[in-house]
C-alpha positions as CSV (number, residue, x, y, z in Angstrom):
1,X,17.7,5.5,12.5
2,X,16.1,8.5,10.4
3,X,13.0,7.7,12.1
4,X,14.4,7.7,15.6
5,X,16.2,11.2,14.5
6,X,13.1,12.6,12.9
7,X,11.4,11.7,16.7
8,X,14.0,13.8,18.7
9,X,13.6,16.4,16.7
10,X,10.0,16.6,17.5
11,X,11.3,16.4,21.1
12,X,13.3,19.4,20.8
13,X,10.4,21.5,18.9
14,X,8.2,20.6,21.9
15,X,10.6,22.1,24.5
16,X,9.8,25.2,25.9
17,X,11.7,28.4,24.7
18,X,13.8,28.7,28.1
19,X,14.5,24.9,28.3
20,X,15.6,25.3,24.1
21,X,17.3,27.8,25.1
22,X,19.8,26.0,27.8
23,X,19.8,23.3,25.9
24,X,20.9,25.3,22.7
25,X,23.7,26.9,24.9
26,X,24.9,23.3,26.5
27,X,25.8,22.1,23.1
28,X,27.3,24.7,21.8
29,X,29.8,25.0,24.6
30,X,30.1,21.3,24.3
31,X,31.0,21.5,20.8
32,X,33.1,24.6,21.2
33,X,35.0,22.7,23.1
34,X,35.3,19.8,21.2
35,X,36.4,21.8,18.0
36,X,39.3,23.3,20.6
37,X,40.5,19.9,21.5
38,X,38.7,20.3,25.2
39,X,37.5,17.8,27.3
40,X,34.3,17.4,28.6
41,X,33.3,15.2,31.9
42,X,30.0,13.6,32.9
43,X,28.7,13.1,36.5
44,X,25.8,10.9,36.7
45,X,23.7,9.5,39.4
46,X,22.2,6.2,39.2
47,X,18.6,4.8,38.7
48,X,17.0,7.2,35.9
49,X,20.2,7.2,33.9
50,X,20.1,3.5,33.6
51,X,16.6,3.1,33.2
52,X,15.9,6.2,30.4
53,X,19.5,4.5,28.4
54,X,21.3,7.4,29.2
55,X,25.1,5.4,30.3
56,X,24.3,3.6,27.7
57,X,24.3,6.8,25.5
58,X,27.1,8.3,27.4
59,X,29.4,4.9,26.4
60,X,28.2,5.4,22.9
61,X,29.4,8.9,23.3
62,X,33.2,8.1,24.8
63,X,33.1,5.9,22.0
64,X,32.9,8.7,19.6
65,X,35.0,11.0,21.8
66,X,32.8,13.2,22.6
67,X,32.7,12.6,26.6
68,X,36.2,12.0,28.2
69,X,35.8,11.2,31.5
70,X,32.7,10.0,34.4
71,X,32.0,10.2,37.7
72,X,29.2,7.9,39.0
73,X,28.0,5.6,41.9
74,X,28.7,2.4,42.8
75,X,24.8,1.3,42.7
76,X,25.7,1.8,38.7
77,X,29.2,-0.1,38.5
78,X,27.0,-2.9,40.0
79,X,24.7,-2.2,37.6
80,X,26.9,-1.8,34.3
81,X,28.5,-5.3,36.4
82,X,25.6,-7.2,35.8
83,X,24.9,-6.0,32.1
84,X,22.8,-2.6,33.0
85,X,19.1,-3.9,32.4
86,X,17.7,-7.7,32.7
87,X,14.5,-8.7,32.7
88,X,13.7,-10.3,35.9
89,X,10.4,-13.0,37.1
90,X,8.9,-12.0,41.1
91,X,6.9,-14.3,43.0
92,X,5.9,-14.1,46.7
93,X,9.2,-15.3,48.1
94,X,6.6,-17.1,50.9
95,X,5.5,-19.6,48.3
96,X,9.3,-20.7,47.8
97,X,9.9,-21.1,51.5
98,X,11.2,-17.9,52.5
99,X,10.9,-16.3,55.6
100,X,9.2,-13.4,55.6
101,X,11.6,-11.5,58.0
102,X,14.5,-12.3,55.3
103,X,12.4,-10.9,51.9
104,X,12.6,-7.6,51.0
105,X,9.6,-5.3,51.6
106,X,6.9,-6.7,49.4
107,X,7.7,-10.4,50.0
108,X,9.5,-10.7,46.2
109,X,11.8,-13.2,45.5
110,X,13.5,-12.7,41.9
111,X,15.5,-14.6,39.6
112,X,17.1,-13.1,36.4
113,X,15.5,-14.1,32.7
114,X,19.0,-15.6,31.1
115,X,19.8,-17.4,27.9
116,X,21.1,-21.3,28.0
117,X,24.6,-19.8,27.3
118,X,24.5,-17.1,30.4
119,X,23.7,-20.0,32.5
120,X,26.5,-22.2,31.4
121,X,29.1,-20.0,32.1
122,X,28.1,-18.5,35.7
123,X,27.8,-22.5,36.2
124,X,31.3,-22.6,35.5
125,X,32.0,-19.7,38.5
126,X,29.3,-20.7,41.1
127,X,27.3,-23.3,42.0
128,X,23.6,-22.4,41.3
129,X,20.4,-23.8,42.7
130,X,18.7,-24.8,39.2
131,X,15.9,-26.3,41.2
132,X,15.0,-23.3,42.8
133,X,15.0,-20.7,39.3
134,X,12.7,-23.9,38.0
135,X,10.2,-23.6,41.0
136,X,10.0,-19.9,40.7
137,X,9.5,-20.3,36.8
138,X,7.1,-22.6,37.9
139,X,5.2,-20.0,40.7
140,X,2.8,-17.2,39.7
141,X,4.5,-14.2,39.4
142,X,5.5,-10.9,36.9
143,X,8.0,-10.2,34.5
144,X,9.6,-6.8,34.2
145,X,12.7,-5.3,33.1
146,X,14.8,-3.6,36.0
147,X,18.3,-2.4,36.6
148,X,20.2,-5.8,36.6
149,X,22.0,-7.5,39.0
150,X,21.0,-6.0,41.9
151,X,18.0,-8.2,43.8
152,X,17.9,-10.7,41.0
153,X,19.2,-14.5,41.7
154,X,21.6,-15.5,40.4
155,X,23.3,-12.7,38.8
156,X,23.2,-10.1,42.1
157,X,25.0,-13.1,44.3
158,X,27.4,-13.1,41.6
159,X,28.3,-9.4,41.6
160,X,28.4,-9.9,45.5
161,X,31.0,-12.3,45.1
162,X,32.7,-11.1,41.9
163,X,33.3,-7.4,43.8
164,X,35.7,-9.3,46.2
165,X,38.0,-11.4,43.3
166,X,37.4,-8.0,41.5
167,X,39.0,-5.7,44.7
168,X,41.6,-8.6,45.3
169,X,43.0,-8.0,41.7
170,X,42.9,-4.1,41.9
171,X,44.8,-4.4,45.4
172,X,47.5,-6.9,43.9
173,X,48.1,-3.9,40.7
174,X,47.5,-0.6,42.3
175,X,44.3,0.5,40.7
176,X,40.9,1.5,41.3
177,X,38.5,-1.2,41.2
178,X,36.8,0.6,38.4
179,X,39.8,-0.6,36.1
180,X,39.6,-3.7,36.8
181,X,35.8,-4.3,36.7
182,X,36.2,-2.4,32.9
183,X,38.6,-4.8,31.9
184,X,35.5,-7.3,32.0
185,X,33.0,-5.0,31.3
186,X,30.6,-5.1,28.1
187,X,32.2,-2.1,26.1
188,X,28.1,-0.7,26.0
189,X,28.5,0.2,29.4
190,X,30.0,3.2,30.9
191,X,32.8,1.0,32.3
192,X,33.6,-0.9,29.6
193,X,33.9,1.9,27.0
194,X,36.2,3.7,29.2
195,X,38.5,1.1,29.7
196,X,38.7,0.8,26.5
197,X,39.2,4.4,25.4
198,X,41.4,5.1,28.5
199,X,39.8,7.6,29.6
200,X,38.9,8.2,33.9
201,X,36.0,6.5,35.2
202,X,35.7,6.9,38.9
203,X,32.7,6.5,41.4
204,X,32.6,10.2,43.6
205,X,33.1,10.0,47.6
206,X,29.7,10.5,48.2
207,X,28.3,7.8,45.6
208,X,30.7,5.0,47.1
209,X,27.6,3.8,49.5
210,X,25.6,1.6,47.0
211,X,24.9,-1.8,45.1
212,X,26.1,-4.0,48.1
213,X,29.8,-5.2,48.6
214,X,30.4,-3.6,44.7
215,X,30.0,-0.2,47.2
216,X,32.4,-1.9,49.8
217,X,34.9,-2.9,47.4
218,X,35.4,-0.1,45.3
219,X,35.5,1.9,48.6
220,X,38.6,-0.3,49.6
221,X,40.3,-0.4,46.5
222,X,42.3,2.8,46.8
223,X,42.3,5.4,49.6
224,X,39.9,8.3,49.7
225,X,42.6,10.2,49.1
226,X,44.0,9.0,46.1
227,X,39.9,8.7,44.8
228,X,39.3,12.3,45.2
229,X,43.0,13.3,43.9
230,X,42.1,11.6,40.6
231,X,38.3,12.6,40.4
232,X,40.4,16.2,40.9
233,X,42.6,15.9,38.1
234,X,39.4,14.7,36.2
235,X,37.3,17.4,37.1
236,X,40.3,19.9,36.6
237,X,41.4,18.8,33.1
238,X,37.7,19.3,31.7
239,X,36.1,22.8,30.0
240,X,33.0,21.4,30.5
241,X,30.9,19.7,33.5
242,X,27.7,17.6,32.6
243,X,25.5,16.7,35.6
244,X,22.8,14.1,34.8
245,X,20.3,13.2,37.6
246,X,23.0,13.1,40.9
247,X,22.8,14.8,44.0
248,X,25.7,15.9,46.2
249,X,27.5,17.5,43.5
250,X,28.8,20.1,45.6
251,X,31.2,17.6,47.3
252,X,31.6,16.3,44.0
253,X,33.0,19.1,41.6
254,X,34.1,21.3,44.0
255,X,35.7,19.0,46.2
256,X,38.8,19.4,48.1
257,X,41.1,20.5,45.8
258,X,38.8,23.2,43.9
259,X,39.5,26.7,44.6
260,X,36.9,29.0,43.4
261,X,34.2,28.3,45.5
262,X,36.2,27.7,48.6
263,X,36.8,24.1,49.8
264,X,40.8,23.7,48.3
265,X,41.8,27.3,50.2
266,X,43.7,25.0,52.6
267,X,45.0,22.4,50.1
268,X,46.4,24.8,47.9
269,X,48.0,26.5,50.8
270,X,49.6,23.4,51.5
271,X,51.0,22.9,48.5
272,X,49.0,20.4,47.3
273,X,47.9,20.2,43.8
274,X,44.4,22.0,42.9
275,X,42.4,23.1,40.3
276,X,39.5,26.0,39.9
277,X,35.7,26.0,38.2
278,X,36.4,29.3,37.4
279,X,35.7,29.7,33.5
280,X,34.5,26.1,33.5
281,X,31.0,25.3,32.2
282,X,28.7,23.3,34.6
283,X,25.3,21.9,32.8
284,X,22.7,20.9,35.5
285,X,19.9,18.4,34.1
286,X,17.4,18.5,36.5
287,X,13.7,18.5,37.8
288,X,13.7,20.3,40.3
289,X,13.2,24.3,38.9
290,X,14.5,25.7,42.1
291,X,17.6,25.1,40.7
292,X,16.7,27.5,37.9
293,X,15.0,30.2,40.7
294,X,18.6,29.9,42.3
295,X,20.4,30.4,39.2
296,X,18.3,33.6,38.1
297,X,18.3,35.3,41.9
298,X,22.3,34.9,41.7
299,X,22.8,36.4,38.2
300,X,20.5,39.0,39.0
301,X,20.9,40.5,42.8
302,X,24.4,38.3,43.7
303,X,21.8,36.5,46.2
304,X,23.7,33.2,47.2
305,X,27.3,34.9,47.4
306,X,25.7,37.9,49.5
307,X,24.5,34.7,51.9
308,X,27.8,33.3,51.8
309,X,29.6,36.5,52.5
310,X,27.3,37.2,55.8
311,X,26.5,33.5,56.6
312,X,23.3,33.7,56.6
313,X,21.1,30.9,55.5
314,X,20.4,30.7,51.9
315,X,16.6,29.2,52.3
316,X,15.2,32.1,54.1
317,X,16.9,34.9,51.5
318,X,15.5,33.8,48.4
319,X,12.7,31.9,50.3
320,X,12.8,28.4,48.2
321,X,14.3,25.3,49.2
322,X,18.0,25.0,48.7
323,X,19.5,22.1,48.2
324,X,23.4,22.0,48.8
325,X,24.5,21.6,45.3
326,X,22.8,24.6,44.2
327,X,25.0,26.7,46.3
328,X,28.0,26.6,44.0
329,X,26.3,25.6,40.8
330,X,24.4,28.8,41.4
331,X,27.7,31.1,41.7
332,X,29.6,30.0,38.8
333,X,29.1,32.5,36.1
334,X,29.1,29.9,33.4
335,X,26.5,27.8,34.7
336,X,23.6,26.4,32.5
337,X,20.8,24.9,34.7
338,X,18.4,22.6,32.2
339,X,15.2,21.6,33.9
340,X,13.6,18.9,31.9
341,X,13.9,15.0,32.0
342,X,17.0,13.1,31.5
343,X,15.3,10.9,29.0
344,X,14.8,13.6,27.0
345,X,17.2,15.5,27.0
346,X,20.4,13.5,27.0
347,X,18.9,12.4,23.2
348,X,18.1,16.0,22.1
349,X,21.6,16.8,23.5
350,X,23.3,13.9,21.6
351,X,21.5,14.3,18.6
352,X,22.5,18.5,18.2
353,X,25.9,17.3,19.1
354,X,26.0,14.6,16.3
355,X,24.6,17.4,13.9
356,X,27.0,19.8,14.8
357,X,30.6,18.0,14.6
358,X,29.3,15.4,11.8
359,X,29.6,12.4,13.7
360,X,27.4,9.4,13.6
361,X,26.2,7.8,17.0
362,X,25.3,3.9,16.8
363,X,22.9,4.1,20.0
364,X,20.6,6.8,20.8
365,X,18.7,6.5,23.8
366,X,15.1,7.4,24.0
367,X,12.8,8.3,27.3
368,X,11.8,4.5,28.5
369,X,7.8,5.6,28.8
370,X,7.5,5.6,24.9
371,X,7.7,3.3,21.8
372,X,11.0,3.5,20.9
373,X,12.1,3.6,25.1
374,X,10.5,0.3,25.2
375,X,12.3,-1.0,22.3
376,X,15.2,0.3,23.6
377,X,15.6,-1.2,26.9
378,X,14.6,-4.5,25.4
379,X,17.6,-4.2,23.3
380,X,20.1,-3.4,26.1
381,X,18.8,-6.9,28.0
382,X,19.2,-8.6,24.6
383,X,22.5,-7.5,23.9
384,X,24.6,-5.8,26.6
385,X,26.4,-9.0,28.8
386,X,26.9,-8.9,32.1
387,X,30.6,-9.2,33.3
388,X,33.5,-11.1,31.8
389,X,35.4,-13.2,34.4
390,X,38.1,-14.1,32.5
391,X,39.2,-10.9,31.0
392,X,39.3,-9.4,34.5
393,X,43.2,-10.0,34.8
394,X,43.9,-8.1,31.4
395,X,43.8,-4.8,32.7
């Protein structure tokens, strides 16, 4: 682990001064808050987190309470479902029979690379065609490592059909279908480690459309409503606001009960409970360095508020493209936008937080283009397990 340390911190000297500098201001509220007994929340999006390690990284991190609560999507519930990253075999989907009109674009047909063991059980919950993993075994093809589950036979038809058992048990106890599916969950997933720590893991309203009926099901599980009450009380109970790689933000943390930037005017006129961003700090990892243009025309001529204030469109004004979560991300005053890559950063991040409240992490995630990357996602398809079925009735 010194090694992997000694890495990061090569990371962090290669950053540039203005990207050190967010970062250096990200951990510091992060571990202000910590020392104050704050919380701090973490809305991710889906594909690059799974793929650079960084859920895994964040479940390390709830482990260590350092992170106490999650938004994400359902494409990464599936995901986490199926054990996060498996390595898969693809062969022309033709060669197996197949019609063409019922292959996905590219004519692949994949099956999942499992141990002996992995097989026996799911034989115990399905019936699965061994004959036709053989013949693809069999059939010229590739090997990569992917986001599991997902397209993958047999372990995406299982989270298909696991999502309805899993939204039947969530209906019969009143929960989210993101409790249940933690019950079962490998406690190296984002999932799994919050069920076990207790602590709020909820896919957002505009993340529920994703990873097939796992989408559907946690959609059904519990009213829109009561999902975007709790994500509320999530969002309102936390100092500080991580966003990793998700879009649609906007709707996320300032939702319909959040006053400051508008959208919970009529809510909290109502009576209904609510909650404000105001004095909260919201850390934007991201690419795209509009976000940081944005950022820098608000703090220095008001820009975006001055838009808002004479409805005027916010593109033309400051002449770049605006996405819709800049809008309020740009307003709040304790804001930190960090443009750089997720698989970066999130280590840099977790490292400097490690340093600074004299913890020890047990996983640190590296970006999944180098050495250590590499080794790292081969050790999440070695060791995190998909699902439990059995342990699905112990939440």
């Amino acid at each position: 682990m010194e090694t992997s340390r000694k890495i990061i911190e090569q990371y962090y000297k290669e950053l540039s001064p203005d990207v050190k500098e967010m970062v250096d201001r990200s951990v510091k509220s992060i571990v202000t808050a910590k020392n104050n007994g704050g919380k701090v929340v973490v809305v991710t999006g889906s594909g690059p987190n799974l793929h650079e390690g960084v859920t895994t990284l964040i479940a390390e991190l709830i482990h260590k309470e350092i992170i106490d609560g999650v938004t994400s999507s359902s494409a990464v519930v599936a995901h986490e479902m199926a054990g996060v990253l498996d390595e898969v075999r693809r062969v022309d989907g033709k060669k197996l029979g197949f019609s063409k009109e019922k292959l996905p674009r590219g004519d692949k047909f994949e099956i999942t690379k499992m141990s002996p063991e992995l097989l026996v059980q799911l034989q115990k919950e399905m019936i699965i065609d061994t004959d036709l993993i053989n013949r693809v075994l069999d059939t010229e093809g590739d090997e990569i490592i992917k986001a599991a589950g997902n397209m993958a036979y047999p372990l995406g038809l299982r989270s298909e059909n696991l999502s309805k058992e899993i939204l039947y048990i969530a209906k019969s106890k009143g929960v989210p279908f993101e409790v249940v599916a933690g019950a079962g969950a490998d406690t190296h997933t984002m999932l799994g480690a919050a069920k076990q720590k207790n602590i709020p893991f909820l896919v957002s309203v505009p993340q529920l459309i994703g990873g097939g009926m796992v989408g559907i099901a946690i959609a059904d599980s519990i009213s829109i409503m009561e999902r975007t009450t709790k994500i509320a009380e999530m969002m309102g109970s936390a100092d500080v606001i991580i966003e990793s790689a998700v879009a649609l933000t906007q709707e996320i943390h300032d939702g319909p009960f959040e006053t400051y930037t508008g959208h919970g005017i009529w809510a909290d006129w109502e009576g209904y409970p609510t909650y404000s961003l105001a004095k909260k700090t919201l850390i934007r990892i991201d690419l795209d360095s509009n976000l940081k243009k944005a950022v820098d025309f608000e703090k220095k001529s008001n820009t975006v508020q001055q838009a808002i204030d004479k409805g005027e469109p916010k593109t033309k004004l400051m002449k770049i493209p605006f996405r819709m979560e800049m809008s309020g991300f740009a307003r709040l005053e304790n804001s930190i936008p960090i443009i750089g890559d997720i698989g970066k950063i999130w280590p840099i991040m977790a490292y400097l937080i490690e340093q600074s409240l004299r913890i020890e992490l047990d996983f640190m995630s590296f970006p999944q283009h180098t050495k250590e990357g590499k080794k790292m996602r081969k050790w999440i398809v070695e060791n995190i397990q998909p699902i439990a079925k059995e342990k699905l009735f112990l939440t």
